[in-house]
N, C-alpha and C positions, 0 to 999 in steps of 0.2 A: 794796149800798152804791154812792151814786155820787158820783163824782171832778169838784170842779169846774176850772175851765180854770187858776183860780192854781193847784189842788193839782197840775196837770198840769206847770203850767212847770219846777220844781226837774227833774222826771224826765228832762225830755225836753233839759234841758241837763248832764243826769248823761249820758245817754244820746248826748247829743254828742260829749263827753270820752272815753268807752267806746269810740265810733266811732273817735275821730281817736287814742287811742292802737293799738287793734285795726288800722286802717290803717298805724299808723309798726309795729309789731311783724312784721306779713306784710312789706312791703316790704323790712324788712332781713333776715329769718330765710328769705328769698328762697324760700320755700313756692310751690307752681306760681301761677301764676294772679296770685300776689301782686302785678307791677310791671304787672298791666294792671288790676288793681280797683284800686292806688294809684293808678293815671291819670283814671280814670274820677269817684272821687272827687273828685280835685283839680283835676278841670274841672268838677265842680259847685259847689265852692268857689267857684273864679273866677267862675263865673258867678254867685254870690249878690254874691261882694264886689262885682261891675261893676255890679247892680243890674237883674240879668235874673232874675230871679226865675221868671218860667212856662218859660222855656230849661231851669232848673237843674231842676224840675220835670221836666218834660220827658226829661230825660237820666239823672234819677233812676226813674224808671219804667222806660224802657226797658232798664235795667243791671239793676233788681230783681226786674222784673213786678209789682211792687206797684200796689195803685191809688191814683187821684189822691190821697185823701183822705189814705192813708198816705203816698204821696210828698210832698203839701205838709206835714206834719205834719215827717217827715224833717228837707225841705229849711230850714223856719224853725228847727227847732232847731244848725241849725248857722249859723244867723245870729248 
């Protein structure tokens, strides 16, 4: 069964929502690690809202190891 790109969209902005409360939950339930992956997050925000998009890219790869494809798939969903 394959998944066309609208069946995709709903997910992957479900999957945002998931992200950015999973981000507000570590940051305050102060878990190790949590106040430098909220950082790191919320500079790939900024940089989607500023409209740098291959930066936010960029900086999501490097924090994941995921690849490009994943990382831009990531990064537009939290557009």
């Amino acid at each position: 069964m394959f998944l066309s790109s609208s069946d995709l969209e709903p997910i992957k902005a479900q999957l945002a929502r998931i992200e950015e409360k999973l981000d507000r939950l570590l940051a305050q339930g102060g878990a190790p690690g949590a106040s430098a992956e909220a950082a790191w997050i919320q500079e790939v925000r900024g940089l989607v809202r500023a409209g740098k998009k291959i930066e936010a890219i960029k900086r999501y790869r490097e924090h994941t190891g995921l690849g490009l494809k994943e990382s831009k798939d990531a990064v537009e969903a939290l557009e």
